[in-house]
Backbone as CSV, one residue per row, in Angstrom:
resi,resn,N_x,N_y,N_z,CA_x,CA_y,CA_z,C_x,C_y,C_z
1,UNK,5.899,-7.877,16.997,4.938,-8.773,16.386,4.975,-8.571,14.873
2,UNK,5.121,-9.307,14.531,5.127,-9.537,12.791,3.803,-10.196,11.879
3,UNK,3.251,-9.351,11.035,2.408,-9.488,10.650,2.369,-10.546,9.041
4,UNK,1.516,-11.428,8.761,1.549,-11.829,7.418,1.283,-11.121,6.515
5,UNK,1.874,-11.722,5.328,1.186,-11.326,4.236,-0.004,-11.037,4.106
6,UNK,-0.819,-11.584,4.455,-2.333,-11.460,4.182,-2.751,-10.835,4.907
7,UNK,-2.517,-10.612,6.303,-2.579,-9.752,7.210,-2.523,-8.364,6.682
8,UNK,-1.183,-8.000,6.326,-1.110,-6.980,5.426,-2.204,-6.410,4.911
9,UNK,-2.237,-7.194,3.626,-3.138,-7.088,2.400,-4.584,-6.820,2.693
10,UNK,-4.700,-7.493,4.052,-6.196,-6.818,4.654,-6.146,-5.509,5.051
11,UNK,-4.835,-4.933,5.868,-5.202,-3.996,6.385,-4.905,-2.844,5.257
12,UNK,-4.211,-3.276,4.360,-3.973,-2.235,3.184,-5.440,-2.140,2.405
13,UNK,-6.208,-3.163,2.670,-7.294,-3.242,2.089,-8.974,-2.358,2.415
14,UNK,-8.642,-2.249,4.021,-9.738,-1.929,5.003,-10.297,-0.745,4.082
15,UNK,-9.515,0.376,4.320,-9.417,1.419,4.306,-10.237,1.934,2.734
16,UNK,-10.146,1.352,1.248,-10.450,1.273,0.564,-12.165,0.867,0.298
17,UNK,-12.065,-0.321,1.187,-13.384,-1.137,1.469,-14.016,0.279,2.347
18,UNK,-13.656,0.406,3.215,-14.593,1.298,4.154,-15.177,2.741,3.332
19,UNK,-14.251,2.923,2.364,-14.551,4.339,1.057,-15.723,3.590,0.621
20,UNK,-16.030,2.411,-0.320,-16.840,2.058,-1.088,-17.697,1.857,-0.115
21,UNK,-17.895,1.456,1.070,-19.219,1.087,1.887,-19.698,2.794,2.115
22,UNK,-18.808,3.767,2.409,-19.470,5.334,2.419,-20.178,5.615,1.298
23,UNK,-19.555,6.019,0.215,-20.157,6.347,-1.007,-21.389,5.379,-1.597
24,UNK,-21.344,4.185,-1.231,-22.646,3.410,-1.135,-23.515,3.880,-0.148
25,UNK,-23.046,4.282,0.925,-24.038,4.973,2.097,-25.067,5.940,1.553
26,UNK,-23.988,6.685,0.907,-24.217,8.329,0.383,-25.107,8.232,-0.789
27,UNK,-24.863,7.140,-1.743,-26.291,6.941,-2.957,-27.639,6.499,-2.350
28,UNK,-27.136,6.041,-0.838,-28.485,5.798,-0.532,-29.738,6.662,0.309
29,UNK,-29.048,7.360,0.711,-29.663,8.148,1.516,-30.503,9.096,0.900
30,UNK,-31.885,9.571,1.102,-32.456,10.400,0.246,-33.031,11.606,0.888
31,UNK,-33.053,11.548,2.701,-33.803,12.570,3.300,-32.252,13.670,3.789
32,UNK,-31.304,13.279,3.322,-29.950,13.996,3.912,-30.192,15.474,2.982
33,UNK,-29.290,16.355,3.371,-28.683,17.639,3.072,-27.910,17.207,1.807
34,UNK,-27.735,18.347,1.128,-26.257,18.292,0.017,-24.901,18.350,0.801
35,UNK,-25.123,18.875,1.980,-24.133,19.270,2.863,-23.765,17.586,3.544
36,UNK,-24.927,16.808,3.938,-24.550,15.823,4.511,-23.662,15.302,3.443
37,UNK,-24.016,14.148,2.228,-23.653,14.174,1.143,-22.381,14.514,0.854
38,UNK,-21.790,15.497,0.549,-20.886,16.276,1.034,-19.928,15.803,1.797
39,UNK,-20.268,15.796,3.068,-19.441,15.415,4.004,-19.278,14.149,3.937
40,UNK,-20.047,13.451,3.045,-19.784,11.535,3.246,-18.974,11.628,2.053
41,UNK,-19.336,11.917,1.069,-17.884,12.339,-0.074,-16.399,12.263,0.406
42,UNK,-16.518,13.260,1.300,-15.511,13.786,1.896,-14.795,12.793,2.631
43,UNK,-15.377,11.837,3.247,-14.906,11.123,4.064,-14.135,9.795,3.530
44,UNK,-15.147,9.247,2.261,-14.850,8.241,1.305,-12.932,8.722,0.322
45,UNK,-13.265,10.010,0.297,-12.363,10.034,-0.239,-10.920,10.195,1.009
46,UNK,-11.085,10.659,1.922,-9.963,10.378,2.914,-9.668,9.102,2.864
47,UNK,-10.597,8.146,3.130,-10.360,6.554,3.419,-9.589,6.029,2.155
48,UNK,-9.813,6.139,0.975,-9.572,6.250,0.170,-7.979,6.634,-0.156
49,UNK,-7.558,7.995,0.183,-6.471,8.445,0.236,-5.536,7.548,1.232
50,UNK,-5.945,7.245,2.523,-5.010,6.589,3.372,-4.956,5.074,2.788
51,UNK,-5.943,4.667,2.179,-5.255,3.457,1.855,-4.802,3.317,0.561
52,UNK,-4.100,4.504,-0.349,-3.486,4.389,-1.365,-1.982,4.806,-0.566
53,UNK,-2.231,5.752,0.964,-0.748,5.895,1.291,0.220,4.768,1.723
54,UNK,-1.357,3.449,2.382,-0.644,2.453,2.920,-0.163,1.350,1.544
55,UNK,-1.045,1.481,0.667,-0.142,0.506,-0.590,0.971,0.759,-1.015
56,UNK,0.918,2.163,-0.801,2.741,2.841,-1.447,3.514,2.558,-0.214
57,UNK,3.386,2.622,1.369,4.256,2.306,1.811,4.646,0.801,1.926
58,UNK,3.699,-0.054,1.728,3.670,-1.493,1.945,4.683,-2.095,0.671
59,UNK,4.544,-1.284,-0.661,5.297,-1.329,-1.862,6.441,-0.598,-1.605
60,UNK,6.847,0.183,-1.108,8.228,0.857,-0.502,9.239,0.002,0.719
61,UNK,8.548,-0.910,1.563,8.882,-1.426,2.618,9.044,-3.005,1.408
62,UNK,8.330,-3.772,0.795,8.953,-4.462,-0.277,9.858,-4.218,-1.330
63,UNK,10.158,-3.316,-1.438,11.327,-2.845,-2.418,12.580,-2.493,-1.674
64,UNK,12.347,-1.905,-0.275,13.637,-2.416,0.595,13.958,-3.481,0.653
65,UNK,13.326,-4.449,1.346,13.473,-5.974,1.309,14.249,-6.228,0.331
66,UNK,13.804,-6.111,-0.988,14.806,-6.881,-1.865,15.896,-6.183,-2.554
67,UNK,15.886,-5.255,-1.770,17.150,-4.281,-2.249,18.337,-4.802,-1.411
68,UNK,17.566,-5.181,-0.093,18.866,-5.534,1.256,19.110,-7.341,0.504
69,UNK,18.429,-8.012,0.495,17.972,-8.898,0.297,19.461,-9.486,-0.922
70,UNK,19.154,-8.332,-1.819,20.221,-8.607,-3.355,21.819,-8.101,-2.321
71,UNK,21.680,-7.244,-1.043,22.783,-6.756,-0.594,23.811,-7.825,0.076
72,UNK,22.614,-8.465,0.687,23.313,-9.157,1.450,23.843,-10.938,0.922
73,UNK,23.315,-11.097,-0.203,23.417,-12.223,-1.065,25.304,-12.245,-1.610
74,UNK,25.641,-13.768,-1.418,26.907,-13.789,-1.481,27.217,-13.295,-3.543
75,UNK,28.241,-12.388,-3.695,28.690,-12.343,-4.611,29.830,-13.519,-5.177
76,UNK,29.800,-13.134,-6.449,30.891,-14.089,-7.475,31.834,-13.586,-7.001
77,UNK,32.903,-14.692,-7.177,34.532,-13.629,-6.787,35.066,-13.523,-8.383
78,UNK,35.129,-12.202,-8.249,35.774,-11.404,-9.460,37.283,-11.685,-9.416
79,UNK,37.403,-11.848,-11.072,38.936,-12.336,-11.498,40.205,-11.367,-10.748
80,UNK,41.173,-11.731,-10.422,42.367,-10.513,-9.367,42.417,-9.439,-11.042
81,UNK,43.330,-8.288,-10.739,43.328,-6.877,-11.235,44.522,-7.313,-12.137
82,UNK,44.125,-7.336,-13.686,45.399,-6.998,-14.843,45.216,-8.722,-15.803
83,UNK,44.190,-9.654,-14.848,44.004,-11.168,-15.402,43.043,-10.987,-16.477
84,UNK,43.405,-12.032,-17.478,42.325,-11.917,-18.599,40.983,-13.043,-18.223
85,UNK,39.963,-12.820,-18.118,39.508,-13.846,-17.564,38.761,-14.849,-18.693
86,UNK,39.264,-14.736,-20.136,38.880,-15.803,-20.993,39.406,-16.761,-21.337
């Protein structure tokens, strides 16, 4: 199954979104622990981390593409060996 673009871009996106909805959690809360707190930190920033791993791979998996992409594209035919070609 092959996913869209945008498809993508959401799910590279989730992960980021779900950090900012924690750390919004975490300013709000006022009867929690430092420890709770803490641990919602903690969590924002994992979410956070995985979706900076999925932009680098999503940007790594596009930079193959057009690496194969330029590979497989027909070349010029180069002048035969010892010809001047001007």
């Amino acid at each position: 199954m092959e996913m869209s673009r945008s498809q993508l871009a959401m799910v590279v996106t989730l992960p980021w979104l779900a950090a900012g909805v924690v750390l919004l959690a975490m300013t709000r809360i006022e009867a929690e622990s430092q420890e709770v707190k803490l641990g919602l930190f903690g969590s924002a920033a994992i979410c956070f981390s995985i979706g900076c791993l999925a932009r680098t791979t999503l940007g790594l998996h596009d930079l193959m593409l057009a690496s194969q992409a330029r590979a497989a594209a027909p070349q010029p035919p180069s002048p035969p060996a010892g010809t001047d070609p001007a």
